[in-house]
VOPA-860239 format. One record per residue (C-alpha): residue in three letters; x, z, y. Coordinates in pm, 1 decimal. Layout:
N
ATOM  rest      east        up     north
ATOM   ALA         X         Z         Y
...
This chain:
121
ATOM  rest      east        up     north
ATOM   UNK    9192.8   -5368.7   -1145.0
ATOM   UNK    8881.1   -5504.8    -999.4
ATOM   UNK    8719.9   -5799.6    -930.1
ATOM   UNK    8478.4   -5940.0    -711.0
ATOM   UNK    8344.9   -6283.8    -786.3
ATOM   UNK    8135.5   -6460.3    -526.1
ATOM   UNK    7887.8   -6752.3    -499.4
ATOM   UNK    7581.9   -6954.2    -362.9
ATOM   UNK    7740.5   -7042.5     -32.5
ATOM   UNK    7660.5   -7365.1      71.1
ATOM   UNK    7548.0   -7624.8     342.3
ATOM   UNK    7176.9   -7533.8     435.5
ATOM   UNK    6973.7   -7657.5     742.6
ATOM   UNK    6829.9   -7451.0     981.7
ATOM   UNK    6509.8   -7323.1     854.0
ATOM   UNK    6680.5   -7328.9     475.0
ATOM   UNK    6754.8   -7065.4     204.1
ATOM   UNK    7062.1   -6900.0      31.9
ATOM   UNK    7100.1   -6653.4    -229.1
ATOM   UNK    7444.6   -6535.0    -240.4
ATOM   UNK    7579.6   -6352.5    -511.1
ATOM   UNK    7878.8   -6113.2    -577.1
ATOM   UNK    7976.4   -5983.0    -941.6
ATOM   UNK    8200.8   -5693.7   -1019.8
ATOM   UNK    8414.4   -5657.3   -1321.6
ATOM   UNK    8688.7   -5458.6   -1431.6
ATOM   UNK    8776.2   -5097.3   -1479.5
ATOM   UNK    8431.6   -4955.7   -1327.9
ATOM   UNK    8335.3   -4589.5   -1390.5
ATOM   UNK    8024.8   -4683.1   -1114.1
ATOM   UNK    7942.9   -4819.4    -779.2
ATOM   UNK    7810.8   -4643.1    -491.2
ATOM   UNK    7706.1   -4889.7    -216.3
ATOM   UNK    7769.6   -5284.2    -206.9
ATOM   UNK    7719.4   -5478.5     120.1
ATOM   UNK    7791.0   -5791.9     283.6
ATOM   UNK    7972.7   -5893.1     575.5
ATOM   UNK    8063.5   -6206.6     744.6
ATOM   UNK    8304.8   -6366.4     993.9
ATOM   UNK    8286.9   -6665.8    1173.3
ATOM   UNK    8600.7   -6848.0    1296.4
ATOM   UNK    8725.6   -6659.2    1622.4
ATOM   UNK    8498.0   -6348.9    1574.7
ATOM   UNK    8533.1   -6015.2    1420.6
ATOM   UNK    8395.3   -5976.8    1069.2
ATOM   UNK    8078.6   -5791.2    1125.2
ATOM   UNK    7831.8   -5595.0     844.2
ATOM   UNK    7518.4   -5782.5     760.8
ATOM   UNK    7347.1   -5550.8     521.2
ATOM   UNK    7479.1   -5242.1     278.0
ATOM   UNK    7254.6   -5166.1       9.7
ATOM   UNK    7327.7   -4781.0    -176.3
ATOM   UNK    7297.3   -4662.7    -540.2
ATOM   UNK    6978.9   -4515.7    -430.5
ATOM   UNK    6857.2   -4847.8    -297.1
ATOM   UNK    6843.6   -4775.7      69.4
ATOM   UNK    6933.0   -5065.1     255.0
ATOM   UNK    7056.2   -5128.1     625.7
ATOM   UNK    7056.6   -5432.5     817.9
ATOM   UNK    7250.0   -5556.6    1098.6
ATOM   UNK    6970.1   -5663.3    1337.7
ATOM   UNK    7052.7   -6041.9    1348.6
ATOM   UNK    6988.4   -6008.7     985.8
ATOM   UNK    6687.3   -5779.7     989.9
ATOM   UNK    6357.1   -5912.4     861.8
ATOM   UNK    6541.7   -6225.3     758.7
ATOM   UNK    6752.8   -6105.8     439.7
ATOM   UNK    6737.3   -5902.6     168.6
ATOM   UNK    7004.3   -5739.7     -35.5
ATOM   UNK    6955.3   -5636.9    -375.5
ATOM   UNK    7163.3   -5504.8    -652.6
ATOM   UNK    7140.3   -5503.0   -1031.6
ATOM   UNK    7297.9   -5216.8   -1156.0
ATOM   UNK    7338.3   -5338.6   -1508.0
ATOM   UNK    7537.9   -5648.6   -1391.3
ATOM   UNK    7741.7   -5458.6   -1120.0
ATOM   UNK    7636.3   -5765.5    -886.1
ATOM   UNK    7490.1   -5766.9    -552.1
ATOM   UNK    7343.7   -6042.0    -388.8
ATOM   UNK    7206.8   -6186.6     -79.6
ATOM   UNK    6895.9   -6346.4     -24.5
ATOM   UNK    6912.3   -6518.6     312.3
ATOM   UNK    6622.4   -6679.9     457.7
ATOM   UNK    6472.4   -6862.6     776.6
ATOM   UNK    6869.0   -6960.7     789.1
ATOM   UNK    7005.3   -7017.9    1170.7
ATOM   UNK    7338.3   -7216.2    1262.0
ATOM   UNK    7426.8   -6849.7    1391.6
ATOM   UNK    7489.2   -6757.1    1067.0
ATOM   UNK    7763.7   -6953.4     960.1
ATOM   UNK    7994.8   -6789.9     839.5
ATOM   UNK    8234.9   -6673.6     580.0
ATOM   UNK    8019.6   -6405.0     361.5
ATOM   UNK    8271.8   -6176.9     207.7
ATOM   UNK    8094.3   -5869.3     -17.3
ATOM   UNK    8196.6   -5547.5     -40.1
ATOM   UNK    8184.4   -5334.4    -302.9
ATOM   UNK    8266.0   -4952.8    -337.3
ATOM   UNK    8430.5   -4827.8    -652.4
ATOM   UNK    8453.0   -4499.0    -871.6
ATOM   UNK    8718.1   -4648.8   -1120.0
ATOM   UNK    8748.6   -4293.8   -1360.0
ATOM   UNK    8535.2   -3992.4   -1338.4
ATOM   UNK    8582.9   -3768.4   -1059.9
ATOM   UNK    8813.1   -4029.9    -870.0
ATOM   UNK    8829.9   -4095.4    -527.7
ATOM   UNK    8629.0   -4369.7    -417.7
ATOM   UNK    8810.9   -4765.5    -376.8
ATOM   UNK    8700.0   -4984.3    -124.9
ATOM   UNK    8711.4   -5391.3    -316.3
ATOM   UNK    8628.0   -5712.1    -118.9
ATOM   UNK    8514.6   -6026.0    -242.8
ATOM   UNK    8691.1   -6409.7    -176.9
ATOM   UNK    8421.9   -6513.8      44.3
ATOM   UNK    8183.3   -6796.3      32.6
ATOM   UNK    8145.8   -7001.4     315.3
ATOM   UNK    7824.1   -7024.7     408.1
ATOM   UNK    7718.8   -7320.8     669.0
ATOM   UNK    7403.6   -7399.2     831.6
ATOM   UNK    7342.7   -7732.1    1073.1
ATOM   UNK    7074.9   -7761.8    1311.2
């Protein structure tokens, strides 16, 4: 099996900062891309930012110029570094993390909890 452990959500005002974090663990042969999406109540869950084993990264444009994803390979964690925060962006932050569990496998889609992440005006 694998596991995705979130944190760092949080209450922020507008204006604030969150880093958001997301560790893998379990039977991992490697990761190709990790991202994060969100969902706020009575809207679809929408990608914020995917970030590849190559370390090209993609933005949703709400998102763009604001946050950063990163990864550290050696941890099998991704994280989220969300700044200039906006009450738009509360949300639930769920990361998503693709998985090669045994050489040559197919590839396994995992999903975190989610950490709620809230920001007040």
């Amino acid at each position: 099996q694998v596991q995705l452990v979130e944190s760092g959500g949080g209450l922020v005002q507008a204006g604030g900062s969150l880093r958001l974090s997301c560790a893998a663990s379990g039977s991992i042969f490697s990761i190709n891309a990790m991202g994060w999406y969100r969902q706020a109540p009575g809207k679809p869950r929408e990608l914020v930012a995917v970030i590849t084993t190559a370390g090209t990264r993609n933005y949703a444009d709400s998102a763009k110029g604001r946050f950063t994803i990163f990864r550290d390979n050696a941890k099998n964690t991704v994280y989220l570094q969300m700044n200039s925060l906006q009450p738009e962006d509360t949300a639930v932050y769920y990361c998503n993390v693709d998985v090669v569990r045994a050489s040559g496998s197919s590839l396994l889609v995992y999903w975190g909890q989610g950490t709620q992440v809230t920001v007040s005006s």
